[in-house]
N, C-alpha and C positions, 0 to 999 in steps of 0.2 A: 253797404260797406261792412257791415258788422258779418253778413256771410262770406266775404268771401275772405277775412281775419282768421274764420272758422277753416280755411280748404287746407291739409296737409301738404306740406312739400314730397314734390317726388326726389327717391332718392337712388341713384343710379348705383350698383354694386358690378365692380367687374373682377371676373374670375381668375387666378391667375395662373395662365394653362403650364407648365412643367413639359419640356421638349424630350421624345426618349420611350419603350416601349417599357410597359410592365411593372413592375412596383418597384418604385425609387427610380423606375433607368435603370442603365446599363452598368451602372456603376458596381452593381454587385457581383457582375459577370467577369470584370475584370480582377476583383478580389477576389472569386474565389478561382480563378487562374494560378496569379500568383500563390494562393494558398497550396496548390496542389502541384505545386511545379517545385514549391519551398519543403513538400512532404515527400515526393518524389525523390529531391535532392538528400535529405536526409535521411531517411531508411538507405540509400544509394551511400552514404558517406559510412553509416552504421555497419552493412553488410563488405563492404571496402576494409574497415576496420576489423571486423572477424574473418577476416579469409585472410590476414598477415600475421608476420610473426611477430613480436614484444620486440623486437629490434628494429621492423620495419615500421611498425607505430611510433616509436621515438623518431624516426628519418622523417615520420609527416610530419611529427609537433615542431621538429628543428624548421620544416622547411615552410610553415606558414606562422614562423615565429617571427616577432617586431627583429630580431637581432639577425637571421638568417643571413645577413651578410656576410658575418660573419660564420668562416665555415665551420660545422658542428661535427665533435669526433663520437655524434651516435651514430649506430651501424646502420645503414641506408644512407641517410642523408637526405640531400638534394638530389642525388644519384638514381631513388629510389625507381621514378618513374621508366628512366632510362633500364635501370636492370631488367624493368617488366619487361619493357619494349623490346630488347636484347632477346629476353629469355623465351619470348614468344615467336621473336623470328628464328631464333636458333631450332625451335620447336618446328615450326612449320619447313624448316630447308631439312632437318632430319628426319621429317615427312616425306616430301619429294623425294631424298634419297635415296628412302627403306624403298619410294614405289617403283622406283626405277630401274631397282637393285632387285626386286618383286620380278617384275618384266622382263627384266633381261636372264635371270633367271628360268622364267616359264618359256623364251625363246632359245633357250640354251637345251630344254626338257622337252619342246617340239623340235628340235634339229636330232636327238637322239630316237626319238619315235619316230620319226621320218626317216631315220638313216637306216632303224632296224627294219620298218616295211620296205623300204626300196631294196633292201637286201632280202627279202624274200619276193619280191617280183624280178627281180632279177638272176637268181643263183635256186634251181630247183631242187637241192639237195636242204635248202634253207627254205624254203617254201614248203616244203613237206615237213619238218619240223615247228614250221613255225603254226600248224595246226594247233598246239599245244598251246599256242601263247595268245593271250588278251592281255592290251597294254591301255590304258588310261592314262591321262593325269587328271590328280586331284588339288586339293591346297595342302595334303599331305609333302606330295612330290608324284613321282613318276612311277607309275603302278606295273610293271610284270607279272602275270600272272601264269605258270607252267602246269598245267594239267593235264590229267591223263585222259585218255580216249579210249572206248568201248574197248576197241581194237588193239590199243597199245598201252603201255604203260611206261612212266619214268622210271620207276623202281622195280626191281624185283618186288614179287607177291611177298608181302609180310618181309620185308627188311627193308635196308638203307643202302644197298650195292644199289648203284644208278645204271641203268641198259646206255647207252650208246650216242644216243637221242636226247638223252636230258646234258650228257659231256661237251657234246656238240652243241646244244643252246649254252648253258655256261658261260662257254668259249668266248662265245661270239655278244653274250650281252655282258662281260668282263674284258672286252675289247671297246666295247659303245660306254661303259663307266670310264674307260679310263682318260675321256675326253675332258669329263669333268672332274671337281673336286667337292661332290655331296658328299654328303656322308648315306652308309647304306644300311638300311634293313630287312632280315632276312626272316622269313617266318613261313611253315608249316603245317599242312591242313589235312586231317585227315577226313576218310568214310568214317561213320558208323559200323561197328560188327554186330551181331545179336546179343541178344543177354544170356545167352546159353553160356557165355566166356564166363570163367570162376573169375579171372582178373582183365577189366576190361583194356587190350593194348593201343587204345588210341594215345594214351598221352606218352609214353614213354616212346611209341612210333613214329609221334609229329616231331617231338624232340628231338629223337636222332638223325631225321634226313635233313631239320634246319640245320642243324649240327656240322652234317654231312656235305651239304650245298654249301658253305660259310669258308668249308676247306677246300671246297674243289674251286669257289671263284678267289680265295687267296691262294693256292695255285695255281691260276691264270692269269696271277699279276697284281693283283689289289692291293693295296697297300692295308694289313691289320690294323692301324687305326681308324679306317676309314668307317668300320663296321661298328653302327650305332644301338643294335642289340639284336638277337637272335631266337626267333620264338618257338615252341610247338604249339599249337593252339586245339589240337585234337579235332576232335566235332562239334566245336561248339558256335562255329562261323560257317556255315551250310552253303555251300553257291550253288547246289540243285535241294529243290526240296523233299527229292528221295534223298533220306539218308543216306542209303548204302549206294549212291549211285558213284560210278567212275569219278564223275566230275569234280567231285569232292576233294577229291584226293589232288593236292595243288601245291604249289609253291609259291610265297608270293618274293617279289626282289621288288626292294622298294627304293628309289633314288631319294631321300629323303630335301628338300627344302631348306634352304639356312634363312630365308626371307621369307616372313608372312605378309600376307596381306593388307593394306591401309585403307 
């Protein structure tokens, strides 16, 4: 009897298991959500507040004020959100507008370049002039370019008297201007001469046949306003890479763009 007084009791311990992956659970995943949704929001509310004016800041404070019921004569207001909203559709329709107004323009600047090639496949006295001419468009506007040929030239040699050839194109692309209302730029290009010249006459030469071209298409009808500036540019814009070559020697008439791009 006295051993078995001696035998310890057994003592059952049970563990108690915590449901949930990882230390603590999940519990901290979810705080640190809201933690970072609550710093999100505020850097968000901070950067809202420096991108407005001292007027527009007094229209939030009215508008998450206990009294906002009452209406507040600070500038913004309640209103505030709304003027954004406004200011951002008015933005986006004077977007649409400009591109449409873009468009209809660059088809307005291919029905001119198209009218001037069809009138040289069609009229052979305009076909053999229109050797001279390279027409583009760019986002400038509508590029003409008059140059002279090995063979022939728009100018007399060394002046501003125009042969026959260049009166006759004029004509005929101050007829195709007058479809639209761009406004026009006229500018002049010349060769290179050697340096043997004591005064070199590129510049005072580009100048006077843009000079000279500006009067001969306002006498074929242009209206002088329409003319948005007049250049010489001498030799210093090359369209062959011989200097001294013919080709140099050019005209440009540029239909100029009232709509850029979006």
């Amino acid at each position: 009897m006295q051993k078995a007084d001696n035998v310890r009791p057994i003592i059952i311990k049970r563990k108690k298991v915590v449901a949930g992956g990882g230390h603590h659970g999940g519990a901290w995943k979810v705080a640190y959500a809201d933690f970072v949704t609550a710093m999100m929001a505020f850097f968000l509310m901070l950067w809202l507040l420096g991108s407005v004016t001292e007027d527009k800041r007094k229209g939030i404070a009215d508008y998450f004020s206990e009294t906002r019921a009452i209406r507040s004569d600070s500038a913004g207001g309640s209103d505030l959100f709304d003027g954004i909203s406004l200011s951002i559709e008015h933005s986006i329709t004077d977007t649409i507008a400009t591109q449409e107004k873009y468009q209809s323009e660059t088809f307005a600047l291919d029905h001119i370049m198209d009218l001037l090639e069809g009138f040289a496949m069609q009229d052979a006295e305009f076909a053999d002039a229109f050797r001279h001419v390279a027409i583009r468009i760019s986002d400038e506007g509508l590029i003409l370019e008059l140059f002279d040929l090995e063979d022939r030239s728009l100018f007399e040699d060394g002046t501003n008297t125009p042969h026959p050839v260049l009166e006759f194109l004029v004509t005929a692309i101050a007829d195709a201007f007058r479809t639209v209302v761009n406004p026009i730029a006229v500018g002049a290009h010349s060769r290179s001469f050697p340096s043997v010249f004591l005064e070199n006459p590129v510049w005072p030469a580009s100048l006077e046949r843009a000079k000279k071209v500006h009067a001969m298409m306002e006498g074929a009808g242009l209206a002088p306003l329409r003319f948005h500036r007049v250049t010489g540019h001498a030799d210093r814009k090359l369209a062959d890479p011989v200097p001294t070559a013919a080709r140099n020697n050019r005209i440009e008439l540029i239909l100029l763009r009232q709509y850029g791009p979006v």
